[in-house]
C-alpha positions as CSV (number, residue, x, y, z in Angstrom):
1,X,-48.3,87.5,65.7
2,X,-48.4,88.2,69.4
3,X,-48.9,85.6,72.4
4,X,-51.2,87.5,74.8
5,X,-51.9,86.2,78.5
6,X,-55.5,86.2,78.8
7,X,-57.1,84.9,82.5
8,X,-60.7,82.5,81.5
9,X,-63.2,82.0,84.7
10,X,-64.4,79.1,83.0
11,X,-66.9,78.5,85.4
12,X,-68.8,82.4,84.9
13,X,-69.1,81.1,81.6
14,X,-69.1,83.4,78.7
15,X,-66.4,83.0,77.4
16,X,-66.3,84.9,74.6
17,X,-67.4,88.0,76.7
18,X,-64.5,87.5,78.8
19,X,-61.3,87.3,76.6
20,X,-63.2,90.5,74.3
21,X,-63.0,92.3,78.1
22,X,-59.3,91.1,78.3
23,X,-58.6,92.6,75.2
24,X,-60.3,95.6,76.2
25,X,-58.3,96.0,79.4
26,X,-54.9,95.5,77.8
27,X,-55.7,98.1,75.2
28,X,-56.7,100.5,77.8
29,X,-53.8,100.0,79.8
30,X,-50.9,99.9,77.2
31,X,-50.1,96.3,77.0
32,X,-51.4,95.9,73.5
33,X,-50.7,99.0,71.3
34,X,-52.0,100.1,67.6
35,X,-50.9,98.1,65.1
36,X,-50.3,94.9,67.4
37,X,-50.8,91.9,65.4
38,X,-53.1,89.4,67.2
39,X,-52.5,85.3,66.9
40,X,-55.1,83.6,64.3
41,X,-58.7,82.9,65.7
42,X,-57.6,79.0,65.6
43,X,-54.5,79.7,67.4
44,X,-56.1,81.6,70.1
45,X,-58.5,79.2,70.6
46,X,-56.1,76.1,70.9
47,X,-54.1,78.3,73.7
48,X,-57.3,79.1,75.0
49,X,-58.5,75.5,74.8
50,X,-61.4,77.2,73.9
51,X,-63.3,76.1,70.5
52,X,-62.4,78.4,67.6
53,X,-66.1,79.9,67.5
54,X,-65.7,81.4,71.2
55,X,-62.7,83.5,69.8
56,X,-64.4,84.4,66.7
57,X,-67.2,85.5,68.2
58,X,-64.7,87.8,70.5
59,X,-63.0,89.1,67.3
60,X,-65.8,90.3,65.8
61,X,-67.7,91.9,68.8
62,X,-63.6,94.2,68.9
63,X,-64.2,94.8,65.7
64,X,-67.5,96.2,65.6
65,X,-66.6,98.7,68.5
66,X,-63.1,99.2,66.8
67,X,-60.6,98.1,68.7
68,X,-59.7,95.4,66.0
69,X,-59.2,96.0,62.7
70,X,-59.3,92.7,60.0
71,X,-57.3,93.0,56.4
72,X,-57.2,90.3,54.3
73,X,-53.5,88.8,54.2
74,X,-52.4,91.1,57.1
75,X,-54.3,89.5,59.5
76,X,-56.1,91.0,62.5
77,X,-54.6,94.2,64.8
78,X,-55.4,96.3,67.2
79,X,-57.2,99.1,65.4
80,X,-55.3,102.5,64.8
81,X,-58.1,104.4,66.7
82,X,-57.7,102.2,69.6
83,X,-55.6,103.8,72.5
84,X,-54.6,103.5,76.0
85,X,-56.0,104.8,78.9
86,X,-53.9,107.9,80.6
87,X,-53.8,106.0,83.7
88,X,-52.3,102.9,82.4
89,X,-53.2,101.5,86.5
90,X,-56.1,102.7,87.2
91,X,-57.4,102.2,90.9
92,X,-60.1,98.7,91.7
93,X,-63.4,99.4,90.1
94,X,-66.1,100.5,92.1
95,X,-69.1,98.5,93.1
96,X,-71.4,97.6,90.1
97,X,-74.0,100.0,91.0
98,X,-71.3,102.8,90.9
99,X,-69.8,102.3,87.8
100,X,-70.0,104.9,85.6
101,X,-70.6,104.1,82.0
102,X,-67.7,104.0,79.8
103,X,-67.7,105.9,76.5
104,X,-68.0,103.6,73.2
105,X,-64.7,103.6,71.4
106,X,-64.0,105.6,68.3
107,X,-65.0,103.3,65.1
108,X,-62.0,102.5,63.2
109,X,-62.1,104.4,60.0
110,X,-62.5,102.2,57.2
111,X,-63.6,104.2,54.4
112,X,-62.1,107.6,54.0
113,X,-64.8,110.0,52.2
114,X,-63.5,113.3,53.8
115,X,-62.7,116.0,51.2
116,X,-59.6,117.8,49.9
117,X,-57.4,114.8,49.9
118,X,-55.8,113.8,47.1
119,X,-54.6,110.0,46.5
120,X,-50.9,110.2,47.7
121,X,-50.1,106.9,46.8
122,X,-50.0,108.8,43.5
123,X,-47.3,110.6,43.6
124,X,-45.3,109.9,40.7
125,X,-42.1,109.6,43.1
126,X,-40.0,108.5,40.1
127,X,-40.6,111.3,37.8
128,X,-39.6,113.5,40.7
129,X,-36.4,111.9,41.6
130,X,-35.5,112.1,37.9
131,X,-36.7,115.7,37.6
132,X,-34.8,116.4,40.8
133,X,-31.9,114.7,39.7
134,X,-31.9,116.4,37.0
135,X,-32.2,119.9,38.1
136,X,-29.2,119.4,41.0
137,X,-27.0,118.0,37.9
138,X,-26.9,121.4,36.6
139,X,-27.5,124.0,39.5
140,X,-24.8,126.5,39.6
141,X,-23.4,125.8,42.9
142,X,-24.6,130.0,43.8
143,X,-27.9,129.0,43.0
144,X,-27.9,127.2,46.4
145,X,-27.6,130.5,48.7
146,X,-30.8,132.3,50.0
147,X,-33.4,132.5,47.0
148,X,-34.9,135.4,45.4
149,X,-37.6,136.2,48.0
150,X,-40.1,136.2,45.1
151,X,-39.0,132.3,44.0
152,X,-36.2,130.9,41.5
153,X,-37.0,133.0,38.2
154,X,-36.5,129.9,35.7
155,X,-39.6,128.6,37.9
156,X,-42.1,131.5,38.0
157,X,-41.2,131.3,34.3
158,X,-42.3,128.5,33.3
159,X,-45.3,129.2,36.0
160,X,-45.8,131.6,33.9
161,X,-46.1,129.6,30.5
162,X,-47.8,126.8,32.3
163,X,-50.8,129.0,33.4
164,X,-51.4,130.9,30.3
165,X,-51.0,127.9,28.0
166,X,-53.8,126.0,30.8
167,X,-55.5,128.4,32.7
168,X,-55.3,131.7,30.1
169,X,-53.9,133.7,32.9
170,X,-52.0,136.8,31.7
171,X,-48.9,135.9,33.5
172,X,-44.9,136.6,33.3
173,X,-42.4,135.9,35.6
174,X,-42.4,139.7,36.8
175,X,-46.3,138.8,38.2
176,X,-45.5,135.7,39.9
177,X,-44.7,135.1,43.6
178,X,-43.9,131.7,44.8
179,X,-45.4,130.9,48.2
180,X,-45.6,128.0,50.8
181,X,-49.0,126.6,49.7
182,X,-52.2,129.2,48.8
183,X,-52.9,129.7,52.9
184,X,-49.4,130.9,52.8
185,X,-50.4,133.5,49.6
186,X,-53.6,134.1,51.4
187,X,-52.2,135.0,54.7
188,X,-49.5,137.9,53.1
189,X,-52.6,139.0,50.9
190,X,-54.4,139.4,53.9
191,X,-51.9,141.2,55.8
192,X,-51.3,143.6,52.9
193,X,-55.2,144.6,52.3
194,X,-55.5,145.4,56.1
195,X,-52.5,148.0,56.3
196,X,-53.9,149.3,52.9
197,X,-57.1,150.5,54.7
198,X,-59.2,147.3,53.7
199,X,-61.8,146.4,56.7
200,X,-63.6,144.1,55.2
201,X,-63.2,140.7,53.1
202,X,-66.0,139.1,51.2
203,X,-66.1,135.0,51.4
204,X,-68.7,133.2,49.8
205,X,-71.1,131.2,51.5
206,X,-70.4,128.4,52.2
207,X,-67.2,127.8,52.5
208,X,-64.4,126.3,53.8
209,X,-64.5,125.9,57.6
210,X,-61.0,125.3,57.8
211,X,-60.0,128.5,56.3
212,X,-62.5,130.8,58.1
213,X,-60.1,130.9,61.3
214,X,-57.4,131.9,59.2
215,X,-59.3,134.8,57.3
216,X,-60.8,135.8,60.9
217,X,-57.4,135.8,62.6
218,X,-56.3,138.3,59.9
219,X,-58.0,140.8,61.9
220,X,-59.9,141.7,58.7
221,X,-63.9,141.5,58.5
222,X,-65.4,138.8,57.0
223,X,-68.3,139.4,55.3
224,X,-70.6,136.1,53.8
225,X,-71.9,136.4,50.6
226,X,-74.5,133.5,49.2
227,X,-74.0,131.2,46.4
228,X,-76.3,130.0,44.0
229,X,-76.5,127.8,41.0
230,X,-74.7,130.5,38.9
231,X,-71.8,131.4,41.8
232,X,-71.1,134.2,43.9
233,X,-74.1,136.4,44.2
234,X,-72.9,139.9,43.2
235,X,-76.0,141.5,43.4
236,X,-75.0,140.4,47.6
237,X,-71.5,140.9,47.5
238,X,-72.7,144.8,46.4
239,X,-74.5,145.3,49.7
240,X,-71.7,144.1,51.5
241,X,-69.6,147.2,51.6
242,X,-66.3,145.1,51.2
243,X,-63.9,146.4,48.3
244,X,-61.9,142.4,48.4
245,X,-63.7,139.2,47.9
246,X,-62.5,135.6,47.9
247,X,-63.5,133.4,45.0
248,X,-63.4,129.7,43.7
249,X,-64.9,130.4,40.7
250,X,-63.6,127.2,38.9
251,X,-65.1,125.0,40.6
252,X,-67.0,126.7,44.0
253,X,-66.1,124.8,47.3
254,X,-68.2,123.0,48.7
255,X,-70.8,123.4,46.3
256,X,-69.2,122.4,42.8
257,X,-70.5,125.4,41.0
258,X,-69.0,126.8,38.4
259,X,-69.0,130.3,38.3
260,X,-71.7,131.4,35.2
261,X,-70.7,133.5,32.4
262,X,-73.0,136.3,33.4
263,X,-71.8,136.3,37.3
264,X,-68.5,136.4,35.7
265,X,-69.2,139.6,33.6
266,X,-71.4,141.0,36.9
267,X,-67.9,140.4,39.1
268,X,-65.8,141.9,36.8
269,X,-67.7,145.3,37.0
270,X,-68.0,145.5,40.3
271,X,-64.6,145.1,41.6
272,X,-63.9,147.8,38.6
273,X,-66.4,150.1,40.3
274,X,-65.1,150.2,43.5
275,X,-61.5,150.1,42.7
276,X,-61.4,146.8,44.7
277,X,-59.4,143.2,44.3
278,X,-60.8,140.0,43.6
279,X,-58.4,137.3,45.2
280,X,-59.1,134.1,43.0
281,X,-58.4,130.8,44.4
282,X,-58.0,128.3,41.0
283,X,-59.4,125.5,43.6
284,X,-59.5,122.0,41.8
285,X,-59.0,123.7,38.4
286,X,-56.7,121.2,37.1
287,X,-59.7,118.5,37.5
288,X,-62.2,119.2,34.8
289,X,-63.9,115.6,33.5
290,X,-67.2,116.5,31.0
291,X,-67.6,120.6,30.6
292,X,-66.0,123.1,28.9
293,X,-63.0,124.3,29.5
294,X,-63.2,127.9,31.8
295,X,-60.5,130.4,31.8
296,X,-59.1,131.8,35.1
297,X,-61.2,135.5,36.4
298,X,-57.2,136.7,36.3
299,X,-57.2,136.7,32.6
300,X,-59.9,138.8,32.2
301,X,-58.6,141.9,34.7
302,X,-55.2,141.2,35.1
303,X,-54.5,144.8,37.2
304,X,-57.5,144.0,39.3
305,X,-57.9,140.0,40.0
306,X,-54.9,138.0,42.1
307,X,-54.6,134.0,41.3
308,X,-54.0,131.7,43.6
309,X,-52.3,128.3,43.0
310,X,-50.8,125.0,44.3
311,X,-49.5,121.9,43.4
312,X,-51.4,120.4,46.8
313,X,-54.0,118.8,45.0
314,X,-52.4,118.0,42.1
315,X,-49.2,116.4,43.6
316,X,-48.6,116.6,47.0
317,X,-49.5,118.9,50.3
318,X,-46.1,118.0,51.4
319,X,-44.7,119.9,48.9
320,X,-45.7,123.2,50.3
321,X,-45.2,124.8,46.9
322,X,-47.9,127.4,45.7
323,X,-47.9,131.0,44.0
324,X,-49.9,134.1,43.6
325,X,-50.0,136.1,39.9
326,X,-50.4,139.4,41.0
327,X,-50.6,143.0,39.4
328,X,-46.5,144.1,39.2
329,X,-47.2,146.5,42.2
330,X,-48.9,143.6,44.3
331,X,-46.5,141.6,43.3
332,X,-43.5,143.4,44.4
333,X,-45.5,144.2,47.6
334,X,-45.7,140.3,48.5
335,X,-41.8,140.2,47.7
336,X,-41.0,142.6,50.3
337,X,-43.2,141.0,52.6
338,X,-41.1,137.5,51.6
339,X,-37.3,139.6,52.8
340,X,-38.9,140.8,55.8
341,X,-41.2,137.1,57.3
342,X,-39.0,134.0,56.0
343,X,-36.3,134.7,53.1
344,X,-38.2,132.4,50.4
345,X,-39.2,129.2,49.9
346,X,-37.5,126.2,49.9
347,X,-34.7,126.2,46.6
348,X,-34.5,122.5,45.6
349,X,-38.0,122.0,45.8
350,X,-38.4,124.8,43.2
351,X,-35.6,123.9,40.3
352,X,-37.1,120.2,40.8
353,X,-40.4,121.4,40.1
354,X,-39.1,123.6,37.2
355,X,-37.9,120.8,35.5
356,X,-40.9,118.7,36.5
357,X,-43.0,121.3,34.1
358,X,-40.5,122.0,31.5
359,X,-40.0,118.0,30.7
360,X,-43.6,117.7,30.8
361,X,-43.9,115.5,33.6
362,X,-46.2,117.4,35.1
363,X,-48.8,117.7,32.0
364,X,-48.3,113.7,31.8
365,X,-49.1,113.1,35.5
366,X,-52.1,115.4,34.9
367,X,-53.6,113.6,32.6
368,X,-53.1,110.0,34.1
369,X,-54.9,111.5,37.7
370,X,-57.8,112.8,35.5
371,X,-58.6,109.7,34.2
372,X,-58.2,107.9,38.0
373,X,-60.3,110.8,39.1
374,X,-63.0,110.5,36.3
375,X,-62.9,106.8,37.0
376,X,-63.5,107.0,40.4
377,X,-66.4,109.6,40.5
378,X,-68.3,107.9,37.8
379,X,-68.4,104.9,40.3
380,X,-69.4,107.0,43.3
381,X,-72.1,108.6,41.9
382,X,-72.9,105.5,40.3
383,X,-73.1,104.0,43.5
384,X,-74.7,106.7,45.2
385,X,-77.8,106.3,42.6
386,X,-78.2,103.4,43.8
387,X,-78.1,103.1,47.5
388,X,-79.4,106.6,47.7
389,X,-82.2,107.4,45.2
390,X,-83.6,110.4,46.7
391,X,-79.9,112.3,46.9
392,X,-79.3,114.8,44.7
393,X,-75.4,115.4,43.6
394,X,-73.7,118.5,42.7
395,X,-70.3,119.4,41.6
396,X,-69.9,116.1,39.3
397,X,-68.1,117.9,36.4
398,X,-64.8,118.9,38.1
399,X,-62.4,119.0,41.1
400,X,-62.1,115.8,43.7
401,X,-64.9,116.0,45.7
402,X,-69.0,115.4,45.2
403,X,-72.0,118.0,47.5
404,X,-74.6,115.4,48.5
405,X,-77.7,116.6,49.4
406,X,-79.9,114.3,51.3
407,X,-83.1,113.2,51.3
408,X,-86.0,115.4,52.9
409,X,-86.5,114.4,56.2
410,X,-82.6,113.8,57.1
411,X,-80.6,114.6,59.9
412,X,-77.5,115.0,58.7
413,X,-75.6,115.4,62.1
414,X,-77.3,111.9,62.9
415,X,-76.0,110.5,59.4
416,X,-72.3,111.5,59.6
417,X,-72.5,109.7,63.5
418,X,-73.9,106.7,62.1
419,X,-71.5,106.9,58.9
420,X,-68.7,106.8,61.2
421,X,-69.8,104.0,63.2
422,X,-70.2,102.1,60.0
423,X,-66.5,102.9,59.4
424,X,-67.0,105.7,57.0
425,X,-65.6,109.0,57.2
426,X,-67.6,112.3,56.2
427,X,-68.0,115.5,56.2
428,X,-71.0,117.3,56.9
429,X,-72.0,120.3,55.1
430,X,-74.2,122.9,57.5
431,X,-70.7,123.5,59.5
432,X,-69.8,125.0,55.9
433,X,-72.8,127.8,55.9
434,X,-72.8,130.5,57.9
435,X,-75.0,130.6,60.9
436,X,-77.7,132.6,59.1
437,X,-78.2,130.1,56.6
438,X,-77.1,126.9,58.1
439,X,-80.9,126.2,58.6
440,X,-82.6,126.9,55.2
441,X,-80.0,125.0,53.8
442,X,-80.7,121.2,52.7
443,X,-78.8,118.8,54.9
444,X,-76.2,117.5,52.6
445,X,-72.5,115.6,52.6
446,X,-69.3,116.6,51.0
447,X,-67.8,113.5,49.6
448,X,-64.5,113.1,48.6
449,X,-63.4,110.3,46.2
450,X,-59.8,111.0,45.4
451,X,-58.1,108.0,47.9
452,X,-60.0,105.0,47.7
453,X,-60.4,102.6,44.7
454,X,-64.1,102.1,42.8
455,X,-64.7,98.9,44.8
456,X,-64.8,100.3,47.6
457,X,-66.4,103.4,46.9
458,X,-69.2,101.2,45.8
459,X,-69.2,99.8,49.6
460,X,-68.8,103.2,51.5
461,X,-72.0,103.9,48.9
462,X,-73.9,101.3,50.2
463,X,-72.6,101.8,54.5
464,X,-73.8,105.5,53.5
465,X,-77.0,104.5,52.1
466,X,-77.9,102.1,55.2
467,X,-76.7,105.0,57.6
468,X,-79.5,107.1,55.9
469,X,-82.6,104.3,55.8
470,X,-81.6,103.9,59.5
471,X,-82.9,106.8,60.2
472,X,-85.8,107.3,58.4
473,X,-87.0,104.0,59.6
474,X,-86.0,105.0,63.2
């Protein structure tokens, strides 16, 4: 705990009023910093010589505007969020009448529901030390000069194995590329089609926003092509005039949709018609909780479909450890382009992963996230049922994520703002739509459930489902 100096005009009255403004000013001008531990209400109050109520009534008013943040057993601190002032001395405020209003403080983020983020408290550290100690017991002391450009063979091997035995991909070391993550894969792909002659890239809609600056700083067209209940719309993606189109087909993001057996056949002829390449990102495949299993577009086309793959999700972003399974000519092609940007990827990070899959660790930690994951959705949408009856959800039977889509009558701008002042993080889904179709769209959430346990899931449920009633009774 810190002792704080904190000046009282007893005789202004207020009291509680004043020490919250105290605490306000030493936040804004560095004295207390994030993470600060503050003394006890009863504490402060017995410096104070103020009665315990005064300061509790302080505490809470911080918290509500986050600058406090309150944890059971770790006491009360200044909230992460909370930050000082550039001019930690700032010149004598002006008269009353000339004071400018100051900005409300970011809320503290209490309830993380943005998607794409895997629990990384999962990370079975353990296995990997073992699995690492393992592989450096028996490296060849050669094997730690610059890597094949393509990745360490004994890993794109059992790559290999791994993704036909899982995914039915028709793989062998020869078609597998390791890169730095799938942006990474992407980005050389990208680079490749546009000295090729392609113009154009087809990306459905919606989709990520955080990859659409990276397609569009390709210097390659991207062309949006709408989603439906079955997938990508090839009947669209025909009148597009692109010969290359991203997919997600196991699981669509944002929308959750599974690419239909009919839309699969449909994709297949088209990219055979017009001698094109379907790049297919296996997004969230390894999650799959209550359908049937579906096998990777890859399979099907092998010379005609590229698939894209991480461990990101699965284990770690950190990891930076992805790869494409390419046709052999493709394949060599992203080689090349390996020797000429960065010499490889990182070598120890490979043979630990190697031996991560060939000792099954991997399959094993799988398995125990799926069930975590299952777990955790079924109370979500549990929750969401109740504290929001007249939400649809999508996307329930796979990946890490849930597409929410509110009730008529919602503004979902106004919902994510009064989500976050509530403490709970989420992400809106119009920003995912392209600008033609941002408006006929329902107003809907994407809700990730991967990080927090299913208690409090069940309370970001209910701050979500009081962040909608507000409005509708406002």
């Amino acid at each position: 705990m810190t002792d704080l100096h904190l000046s009282l005009d007893r005789s202004a009255g207020r009291l509680a009023a004043q020490i919250a403004a105290g605490f306000r000013a030493a936040v804004r001008s560095g004295r207390l910093t994030a993470g600060t531990r503050l003394p006890s209400s009863r504490d402060l109050a017995r410096d104070l010589d103020v009665s315990r109520g005064v300061v509790v009534t302080a505490y809470e008013q911080l918290t509500a505007e986050g600058f406090l943040i309150a944890r059971r057993g770790d006491g009360t601190r200044i909230a992460p969020l909370a930050r000082p002032d550039e001019d930690a001395a700032p010149p004598a405020r002006p008269p009353a009448a000339a004071r400018p209003v100051e900005p409300a403080p970011e809320p503290a983020v209490r309830y993380d529901l943005w998607p794409g983020r895997p629990d990384l408290s999962a990370f079975p550290r353990e296995r990997w030390i073992a699995a690492a100690r393992a592989a450096l017991r028996t490296l060849p002391h050669d094997a730690l000069t610059y890597p094949d450009p393509a990745g360490v063979p004994a890993l794109r091997a059992e790559l290999a194995s791994y993704l036909g035995r899982v995914r039915a991909a028709h793989a062998d070391a020869g078609r597998v590329v390791i890169m730095n993550g799938v942006a990474h894969g992407l980005s050389a792909l990208l680079a490749m089609l546009r000295a090729g002659g392609h113009t154009a890239l087809a990306v459905e809609d919606p989709t990520s926003d955080r990859q659409l600056p990276m397609l569009e700083a390709a210097g390659i067209r991207v062309a949006r092509v709408p989603v439906d209940g079955e997938g990508l719309d090839v009947e669209a993606l025909g009148r597009t005039g692109a010969r290359a189109v991203l997919v997600t087909p196991a699981h669509q993001y944002p929308t959750g949709v599974v690419l239909s057996p009919a839309r699969r056949a449909e994709l297949i002829a088209w990219v055979r018609e017009v001698d094109g390449l379907i790049l297919e990102d296996d997004y969230d495949a390894e999650f799959r909780y209550d359908r049937d299993p579906v096998g990777c577009l890859q399979g099907v086309d092998p010379d005609r479909v590229v698939l894209l793959g991480s461990v990101s999700k699965s284990l770690a972003p950190a990891l930076r450890l992805g790869w494409v399974v390419a046709p052999p000519s493709i394949a060599g092609r992203l080689r090349e382009h390996r020797v000429n940007t960065d010499l490889g990827a990182p070598v120890l990070e490979q043979f630990a992963l190697t031996e991560f899959l060939s000792g099954g660790g991997y399959d094993r930690h799988l398995r125990t996230m799926r069930r975590r994951y299952r777990t955790r959705r079924d109370a979500l949408v549990g929750a969401l049922g109740e504290n929001l009856p007249g939400a649809v959800v999508r996307g329930v039977s796979a990946g890490i994520h849930l597409y929410v889509e509110l009730p008529d009558g919602c503004d979902e701008d106004a919902v994510v703002a009064r989500a976050a002042r509530a403490g709970v993080s989420v992400a809106g889904a119009r920003q995912m739509w392209s600008r033609g179709r941002a408006d006929d769209a329902p107003p809907a959430l994407v809700l990730g459930y991967a990080t927090l346990s299913e208690p409090r899931l069940v309370k970001a449920a209910q701050l979500l489902g009081q962040a909608v009633t507000d409005g509708v009774e406002g």
